[in-house]
C-alpha positions as CSV (number, residue, x, y, z in Angstrom):
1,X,27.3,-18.9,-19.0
2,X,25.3,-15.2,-19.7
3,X,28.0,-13.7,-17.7
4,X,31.0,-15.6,-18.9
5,X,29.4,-14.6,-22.5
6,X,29.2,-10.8,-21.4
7,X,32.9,-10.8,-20.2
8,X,34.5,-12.5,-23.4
9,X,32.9,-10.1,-25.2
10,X,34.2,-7.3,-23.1
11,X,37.6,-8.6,-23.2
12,X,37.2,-9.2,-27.2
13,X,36.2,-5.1,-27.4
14,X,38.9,-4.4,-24.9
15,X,41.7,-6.3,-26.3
16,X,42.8,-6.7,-22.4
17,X,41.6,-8.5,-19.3
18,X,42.5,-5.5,-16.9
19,X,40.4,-3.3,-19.0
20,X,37.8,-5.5,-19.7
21,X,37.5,-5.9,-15.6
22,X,37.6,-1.8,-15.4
23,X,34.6,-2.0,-17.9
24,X,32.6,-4.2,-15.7
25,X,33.8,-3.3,-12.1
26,X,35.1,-6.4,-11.0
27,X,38.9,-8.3,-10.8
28,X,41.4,-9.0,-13.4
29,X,41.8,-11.9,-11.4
30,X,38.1,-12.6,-11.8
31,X,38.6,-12.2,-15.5
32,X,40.9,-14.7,-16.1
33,X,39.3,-17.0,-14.0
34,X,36.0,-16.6,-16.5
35,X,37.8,-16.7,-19.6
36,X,40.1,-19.9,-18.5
37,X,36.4,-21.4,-17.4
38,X,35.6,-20.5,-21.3
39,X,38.0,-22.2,-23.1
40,X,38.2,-24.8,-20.8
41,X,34.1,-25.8,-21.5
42,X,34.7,-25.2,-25.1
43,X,37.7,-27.5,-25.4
44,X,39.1,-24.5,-27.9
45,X,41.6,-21.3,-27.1
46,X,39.4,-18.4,-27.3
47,X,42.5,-16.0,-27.1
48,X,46.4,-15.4,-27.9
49,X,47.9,-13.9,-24.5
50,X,50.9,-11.4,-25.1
51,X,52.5,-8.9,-22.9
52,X,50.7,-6.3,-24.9
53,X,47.1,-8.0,-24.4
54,X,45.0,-10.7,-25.8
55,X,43.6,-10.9,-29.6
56,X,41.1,-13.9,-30.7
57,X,41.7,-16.8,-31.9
58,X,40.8,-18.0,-35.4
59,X,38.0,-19.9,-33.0
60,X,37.1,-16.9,-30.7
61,X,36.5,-14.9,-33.9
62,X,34.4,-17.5,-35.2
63,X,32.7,-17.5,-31.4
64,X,32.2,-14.0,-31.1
65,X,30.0,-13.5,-33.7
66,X,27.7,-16.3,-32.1
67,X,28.1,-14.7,-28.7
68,X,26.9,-11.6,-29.3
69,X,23.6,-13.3,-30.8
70,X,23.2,-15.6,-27.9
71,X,23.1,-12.6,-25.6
72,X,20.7,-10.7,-27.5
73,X,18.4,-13.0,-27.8
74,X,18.9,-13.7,-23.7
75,X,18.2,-9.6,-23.4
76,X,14.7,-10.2,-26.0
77,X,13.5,-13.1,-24.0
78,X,14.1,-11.4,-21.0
79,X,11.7,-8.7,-22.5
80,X,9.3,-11.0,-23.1
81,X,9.3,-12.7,-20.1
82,X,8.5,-9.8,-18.0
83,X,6.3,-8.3,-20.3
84,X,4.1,-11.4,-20.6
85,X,4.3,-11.1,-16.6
86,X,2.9,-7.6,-16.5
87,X,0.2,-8.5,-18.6
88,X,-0.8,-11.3,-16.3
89,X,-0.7,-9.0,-13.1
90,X,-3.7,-7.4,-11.8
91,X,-3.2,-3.6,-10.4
92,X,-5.7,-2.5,-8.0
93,X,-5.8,1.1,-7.5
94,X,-6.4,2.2,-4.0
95,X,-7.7,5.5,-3.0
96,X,-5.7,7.4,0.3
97,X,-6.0,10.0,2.0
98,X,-5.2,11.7,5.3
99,X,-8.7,10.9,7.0
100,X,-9.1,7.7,4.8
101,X,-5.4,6.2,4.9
102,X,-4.9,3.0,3.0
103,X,-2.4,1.4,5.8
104,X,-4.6,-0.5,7.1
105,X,-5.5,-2.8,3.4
106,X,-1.7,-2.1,2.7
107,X,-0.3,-3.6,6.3
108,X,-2.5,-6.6,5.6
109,X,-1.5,-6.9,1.9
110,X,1.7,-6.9,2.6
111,X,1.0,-9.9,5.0
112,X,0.2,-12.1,2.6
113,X,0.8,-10.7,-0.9
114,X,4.3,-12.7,-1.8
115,X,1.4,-15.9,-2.0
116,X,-0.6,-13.7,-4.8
117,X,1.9,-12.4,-7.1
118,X,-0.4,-12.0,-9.6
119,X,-2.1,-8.8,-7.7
120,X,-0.4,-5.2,-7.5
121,X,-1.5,-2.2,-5.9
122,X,-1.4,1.4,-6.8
123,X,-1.9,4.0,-4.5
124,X,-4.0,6.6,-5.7
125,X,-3.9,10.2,-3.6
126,X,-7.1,12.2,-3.2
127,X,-8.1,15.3,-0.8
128,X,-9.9,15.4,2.0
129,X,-12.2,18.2,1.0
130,X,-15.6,18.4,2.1
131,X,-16.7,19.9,-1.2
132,X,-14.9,17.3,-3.5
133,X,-15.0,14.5,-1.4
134,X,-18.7,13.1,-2.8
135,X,-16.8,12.8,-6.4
136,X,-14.0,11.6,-5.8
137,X,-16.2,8.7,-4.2
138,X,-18.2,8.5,-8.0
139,X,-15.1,7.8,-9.3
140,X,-15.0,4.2,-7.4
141,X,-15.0,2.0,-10.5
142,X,-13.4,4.4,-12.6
143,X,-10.0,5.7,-11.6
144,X,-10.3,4.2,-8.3
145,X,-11.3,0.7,-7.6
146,X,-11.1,0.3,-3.8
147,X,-11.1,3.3,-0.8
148,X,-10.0,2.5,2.6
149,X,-11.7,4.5,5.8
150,X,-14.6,4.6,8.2
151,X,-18.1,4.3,7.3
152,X,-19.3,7.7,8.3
153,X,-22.0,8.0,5.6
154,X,-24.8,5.8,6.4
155,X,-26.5,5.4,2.6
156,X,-23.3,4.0,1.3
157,X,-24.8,0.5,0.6
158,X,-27.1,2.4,-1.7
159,X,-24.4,3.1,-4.0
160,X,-21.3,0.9,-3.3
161,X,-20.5,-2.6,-1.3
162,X,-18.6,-2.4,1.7
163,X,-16.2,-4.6,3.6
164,X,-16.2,-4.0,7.1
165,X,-12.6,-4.6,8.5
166,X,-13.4,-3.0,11.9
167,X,-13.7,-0.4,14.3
168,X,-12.6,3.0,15.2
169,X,-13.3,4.7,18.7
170,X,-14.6,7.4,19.4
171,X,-12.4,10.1,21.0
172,X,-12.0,14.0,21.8
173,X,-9.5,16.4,20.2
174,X,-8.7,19.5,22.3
175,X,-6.1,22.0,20.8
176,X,-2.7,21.5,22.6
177,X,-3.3,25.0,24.6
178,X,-6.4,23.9,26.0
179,X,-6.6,23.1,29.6
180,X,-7.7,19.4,29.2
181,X,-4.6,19.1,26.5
182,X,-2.7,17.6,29.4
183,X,-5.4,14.5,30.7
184,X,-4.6,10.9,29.2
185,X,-8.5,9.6,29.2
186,X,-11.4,12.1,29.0
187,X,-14.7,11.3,30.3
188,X,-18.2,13.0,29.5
189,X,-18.2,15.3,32.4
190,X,-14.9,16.6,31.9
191,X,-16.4,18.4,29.2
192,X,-19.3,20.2,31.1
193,X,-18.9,23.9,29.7
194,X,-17.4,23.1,26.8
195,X,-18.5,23.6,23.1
196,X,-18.3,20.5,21.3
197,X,-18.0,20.2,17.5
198,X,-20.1,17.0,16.2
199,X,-19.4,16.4,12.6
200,X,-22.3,14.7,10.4
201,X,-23.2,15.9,7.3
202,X,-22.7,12.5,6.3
203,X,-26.2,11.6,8.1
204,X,-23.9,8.4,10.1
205,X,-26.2,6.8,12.8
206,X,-23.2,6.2,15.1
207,X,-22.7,10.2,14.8
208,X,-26.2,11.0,15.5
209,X,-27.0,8.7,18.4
210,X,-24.1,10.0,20.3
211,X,-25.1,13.2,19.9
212,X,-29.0,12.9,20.9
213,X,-27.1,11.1,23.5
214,X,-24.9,13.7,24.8
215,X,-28.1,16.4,24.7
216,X,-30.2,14.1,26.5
217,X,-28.0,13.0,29.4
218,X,-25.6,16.1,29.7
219,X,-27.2,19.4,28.3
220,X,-24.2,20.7,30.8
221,X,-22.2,20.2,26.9
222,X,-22.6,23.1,24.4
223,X,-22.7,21.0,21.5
224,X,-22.1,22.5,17.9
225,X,-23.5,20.6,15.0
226,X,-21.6,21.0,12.2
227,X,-23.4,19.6,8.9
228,X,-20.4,18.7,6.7
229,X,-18.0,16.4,5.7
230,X,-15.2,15.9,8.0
231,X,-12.3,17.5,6.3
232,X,-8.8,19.0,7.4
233,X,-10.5,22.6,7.3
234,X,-12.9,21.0,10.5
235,X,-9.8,20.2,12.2
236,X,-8.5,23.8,11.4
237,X,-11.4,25.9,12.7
238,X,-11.8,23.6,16.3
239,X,-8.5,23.9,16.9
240,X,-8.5,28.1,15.8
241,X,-11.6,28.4,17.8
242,X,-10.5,26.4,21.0
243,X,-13.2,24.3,20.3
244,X,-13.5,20.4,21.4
245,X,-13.6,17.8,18.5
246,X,-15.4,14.6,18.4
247,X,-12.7,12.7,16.7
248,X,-11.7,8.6,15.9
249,X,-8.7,7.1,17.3
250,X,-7.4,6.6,13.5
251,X,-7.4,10.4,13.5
252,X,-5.0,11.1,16.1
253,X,-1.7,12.5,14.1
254,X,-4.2,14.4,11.7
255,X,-3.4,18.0,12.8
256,X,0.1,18.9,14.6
257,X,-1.8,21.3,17.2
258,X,-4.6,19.2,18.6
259,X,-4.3,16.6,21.2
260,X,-6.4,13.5,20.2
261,X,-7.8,12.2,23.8
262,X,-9.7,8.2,24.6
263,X,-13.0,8.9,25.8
264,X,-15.6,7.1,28.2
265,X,-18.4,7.2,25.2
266,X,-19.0,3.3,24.6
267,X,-19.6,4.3,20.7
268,X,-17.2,3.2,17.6
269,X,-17.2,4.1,14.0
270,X,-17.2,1.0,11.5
271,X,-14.6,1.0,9.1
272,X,-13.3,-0.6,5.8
273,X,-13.3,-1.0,2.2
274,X,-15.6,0.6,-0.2
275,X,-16.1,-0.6,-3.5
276,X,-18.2,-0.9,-6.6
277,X,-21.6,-2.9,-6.5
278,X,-20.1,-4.5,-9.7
279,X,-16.2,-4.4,-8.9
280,X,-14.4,-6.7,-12.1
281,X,-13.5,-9.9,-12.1
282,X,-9.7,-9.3,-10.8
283,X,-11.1,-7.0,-8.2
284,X,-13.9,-8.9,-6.9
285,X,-11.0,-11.9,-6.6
286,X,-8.7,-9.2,-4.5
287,X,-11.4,-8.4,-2.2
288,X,-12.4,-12.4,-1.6
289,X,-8.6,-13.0,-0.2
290,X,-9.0,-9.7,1.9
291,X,-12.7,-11.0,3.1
292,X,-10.9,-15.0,3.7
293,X,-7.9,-13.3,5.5
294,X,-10.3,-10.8,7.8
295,X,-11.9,-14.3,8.5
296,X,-9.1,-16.3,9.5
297,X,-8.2,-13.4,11.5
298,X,-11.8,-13.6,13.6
299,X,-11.7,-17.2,13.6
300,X,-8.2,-18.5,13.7
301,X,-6.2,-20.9,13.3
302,X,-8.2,-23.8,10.4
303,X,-10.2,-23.5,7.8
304,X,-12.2,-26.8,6.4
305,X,-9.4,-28.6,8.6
306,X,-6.9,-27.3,7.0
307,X,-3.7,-24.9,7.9
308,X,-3.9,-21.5,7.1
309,X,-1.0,-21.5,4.5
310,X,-2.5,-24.8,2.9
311,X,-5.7,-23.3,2.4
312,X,-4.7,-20.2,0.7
313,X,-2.4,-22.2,-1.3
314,X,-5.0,-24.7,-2.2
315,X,-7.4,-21.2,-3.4
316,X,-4.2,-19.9,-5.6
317,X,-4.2,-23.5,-7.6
């Protein structure tokens, strides 16, 4: 009815079928059609047909008036429909970065989020800079509600919760001229006279047992401690300098010019979510689907006996 209103209003402006149906990109053939539809529902002629075009009727004039009311109010309501959706739609605004990318919360999102209409995400950009990087992180709970990446700073419980989704491995990165760019795995050994860049000036116990590690059983490794953030400039300066990397496996596609190799190291970098002690409401209820679905992931299949799409239906009601 909306769009058989819209076209005999058209046609009424127009004063012609074939231009009404230039107006709105479709058939004259298709404008008939509508119109005969019309008059054929209202039980009235709308129009007078003449080889010259149509005019109203004494009854289409009286309609038109009506019509163009009717679809008004369909435009206001339409208004308020969506705007009383917005305003029950929860944005979360999650940080990204190029060493903290959000794909892995968005890829699982997007699993599940046509069951949770009433959450949205915004991606929010930040840079990787070792000397900004600690406030952009005091901004969780402020502009930023959730940040995606590894857990390389081991006193982040003392000032945010975490949700562990993971693990990244540990690898090597090697500039693409140096002569182990070409080996698929590299093991310990391989990198007996080489410097090696270790990364931890975010005091991460996983970082700092490899490396007492690495002095203790091969000293043949010149390792270079670098007490800093890991930050793209790192990742510039190994690869200027010919130097190795320790690296993560999430890092690989980081910087064009250095080759991001598996290792033997039996040593992996939590990662996650990071968020406020005291997220809101809406966000703490984001982060408990996240938390059931990493859950259901581990342990499959049921939960309380039920199917996986029951029970997540059954927590939306």
């Amino acid at each position: 009815m909306i769009e058989q209103l819209k076209t005999f209003v058209q046609v009424a402006e127009s004063g012609s079928f074939s231009k009404a149906a230039e107006k709105l990109f479709i058939s004259s053939t298709a404008v008939m059609k509508q119109m005969n539809l019309l008059e054929k529902q209202t039980g009235v002629p709308l129009f007078i047909r003449t080889n010259h075009g149509v005019s109203l009727t004494k009854a289409g004039t009286a309609f038109i008036r009506d019509a163009e009311h009717m679809l008004q109010y369909f435009q206001e309501s339409l208004i308020r429909m969506h705007h009383s959706a917005r305003v029950d739609r929860h944005v979360v605004r999650v940080g990204t970065s190029m060493l903290n990318p959000c794909k892995v919360l968005i890829d699982l999102w997007n699993g599940i989020s046509d069951r949770y209409p009433q959450f949205g995400i915004n991606i929010v950009h930040f840079e990787d800079d070792a000397h900004t990087l600690p406030t952009t992180y005091r901004m969780i709970g402020q502009s930023l509600d959730i940040i995606a990446g590894p857990f390389l700073t081991d006193n982040l419980k003392d000032y945010y919760r975490v949700l562990e989704l993971g693990s990244y491995r540990v690898c090597f990165a090697v500039s693409r001229q140096h002569k182990l760019a070409s080996r698929k795995t590299l093991s310990v050994k391989d990198l007996y006279g080489e410097r090696l860049a270790v990364v931890n000036g975010g005091n991460s116990a996983v970082i700092h047992d490899l490396r007492d590690f690495l002095k203790t059983e091969h000293p043949q490794i010149q390792i270079k401690d670098v007490p800093r953030l890991y930050d793209l400039d790192v990742f510039n300066r190994c690869e200027e300098s010919n130097t190795v990397m320790l690296t993560l496996e999430a890092w690989a596609d980081i910087h064009p010019s250095l080759v991001t190799i598996p290792s033997d190291l039996d040593f992996a970098v939590p990662y996650g979510l990071i968020y406020p002690l005291h997220p809101s409401k809406e966000v703490g209820q984001f982060l408990e689907i996240i938390n059931e679905i990493e859950g259901i992931k581990r342990n499959s299949l049921l939960i309380n006996d039920k199917p996986f799409d029951q029970y997540f239906m059954s927590k939306l009601l």
